[in-house]
C-alpha positions as CSV (number, residue, x, y, z in Angstrom):
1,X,59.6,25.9,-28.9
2,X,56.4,26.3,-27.1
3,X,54.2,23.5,-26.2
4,X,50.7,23.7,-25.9
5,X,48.6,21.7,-24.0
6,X,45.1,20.6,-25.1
7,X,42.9,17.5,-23.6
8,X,40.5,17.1,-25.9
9,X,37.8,17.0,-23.6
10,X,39.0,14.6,-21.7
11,X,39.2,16.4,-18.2
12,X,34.8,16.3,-19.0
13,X,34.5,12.8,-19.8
14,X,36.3,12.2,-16.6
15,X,33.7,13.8,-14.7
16,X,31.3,12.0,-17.0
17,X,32.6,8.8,-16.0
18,X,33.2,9.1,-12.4
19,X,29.2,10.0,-12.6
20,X,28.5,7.2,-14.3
21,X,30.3,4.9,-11.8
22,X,29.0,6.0,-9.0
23,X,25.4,5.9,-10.4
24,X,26.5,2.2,-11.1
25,X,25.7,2.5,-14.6
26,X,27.5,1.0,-17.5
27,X,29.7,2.2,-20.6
28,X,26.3,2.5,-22.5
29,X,24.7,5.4,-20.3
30,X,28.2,7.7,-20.9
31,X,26.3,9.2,-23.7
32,X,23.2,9.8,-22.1
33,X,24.8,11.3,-19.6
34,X,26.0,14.4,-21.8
35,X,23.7,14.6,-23.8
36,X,20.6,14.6,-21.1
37,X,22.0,14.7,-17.6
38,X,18.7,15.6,-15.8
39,X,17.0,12.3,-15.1
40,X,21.0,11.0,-14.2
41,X,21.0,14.1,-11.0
42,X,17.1,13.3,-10.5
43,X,18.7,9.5,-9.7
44,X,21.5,10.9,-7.6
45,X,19.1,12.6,-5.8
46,X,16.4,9.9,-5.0
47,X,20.1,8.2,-3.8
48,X,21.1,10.8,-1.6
49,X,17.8,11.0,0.3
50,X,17.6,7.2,0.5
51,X,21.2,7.3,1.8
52,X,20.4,10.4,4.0
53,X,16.8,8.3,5.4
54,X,18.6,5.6,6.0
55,X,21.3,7.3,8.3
56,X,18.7,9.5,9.9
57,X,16.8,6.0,10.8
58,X,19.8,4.3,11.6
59,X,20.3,6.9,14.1
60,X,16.8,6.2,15.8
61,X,17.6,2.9,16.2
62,X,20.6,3.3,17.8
63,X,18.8,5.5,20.2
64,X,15.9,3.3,20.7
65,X,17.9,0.5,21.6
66,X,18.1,1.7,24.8
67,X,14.8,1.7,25.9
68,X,13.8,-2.0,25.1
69,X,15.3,-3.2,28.5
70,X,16.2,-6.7,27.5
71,X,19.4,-8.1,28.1
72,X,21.8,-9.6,25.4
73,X,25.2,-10.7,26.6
74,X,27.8,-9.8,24.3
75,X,31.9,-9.3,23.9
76,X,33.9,-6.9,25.1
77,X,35.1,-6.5,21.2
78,X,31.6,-6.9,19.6
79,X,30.4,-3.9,22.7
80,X,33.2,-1.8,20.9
81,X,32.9,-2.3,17.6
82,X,29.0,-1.5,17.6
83,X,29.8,1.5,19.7
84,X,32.5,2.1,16.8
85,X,29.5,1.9,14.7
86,X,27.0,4.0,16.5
87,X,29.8,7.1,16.8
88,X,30.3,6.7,12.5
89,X,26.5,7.0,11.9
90,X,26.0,10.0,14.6
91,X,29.6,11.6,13.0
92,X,27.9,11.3,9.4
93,X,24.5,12.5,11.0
94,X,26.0,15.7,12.6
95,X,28.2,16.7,9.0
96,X,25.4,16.1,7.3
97,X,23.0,18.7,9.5
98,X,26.1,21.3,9.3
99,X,26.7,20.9,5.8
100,X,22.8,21.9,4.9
101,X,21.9,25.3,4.4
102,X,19.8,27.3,6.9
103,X,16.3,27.7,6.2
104,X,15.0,30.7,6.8
C-alpha cells in the first residue's frame, strides 16, 4: 500500500504565520496577508531600516563615547558587559555591511 502525503497547504500558512508574528500582528491580519502581501513587506521593510538605523547609530555612539573626556567610575563587571555590548552591535554592524550587495 502506498501512502501519499499531502498538507493541505499547511507548509504556506506556516510561513504566513511566522510573517504574521514577527510583524506582531494578530490572527485577524492572516488573511490579509495572502490575499495582499504588499503593504505587509512595505512594513517589514520600514522595520528593517528602523532596525538597521538604529544599529548604524548605536554604533556612532559607541564611538563617540570616547571623545567626551568625562570620567564615570564604573565596575569591573558593568566595564565588561558594555564592552560585551559594544562588540554585539559592531558584530551585527559588520554582517550586516557583508550581507548587502555591491553597488556598482
Amino acid at each position: 500500500m502506498t501512502v501519499i502525503e499531502h498538507d493541505f497547504g499547511m507548509q504556506q500558512r506556516q510561513v504566513e504565520r511566522r510573517f504574521r508574528t514577527l510583524l506582531s500582528l494578530d490572527a485577524l491580519h492572516e488573511a490579509n496577508v495572502r490575499a495582499n502581501p504588499i503593504p505587509y513587506l512595505e512594513r517589514a521593510s520600514e522595520r528593517i531600516y528602523q532596525l538597521e538605523k538604529a544599529l548604524f547609530e548605536a554604533l556612532q555612539a559607541a564611538a563617540s563615547a570616547h571623545e567626551d573626556g568625562e570620567t564615570v567610575t564604573i565596575s569591573k563587571a558593568e566595564l565588561q558587559r558594555l564592552q560585551q555590548c559594544r562588540a554585539i552591535v559592531e558584530s551585527a554592524y559588520a554582517q550586516l555591511v557583508a550581507d548587502q550587495p555591491a553597488m556598482e
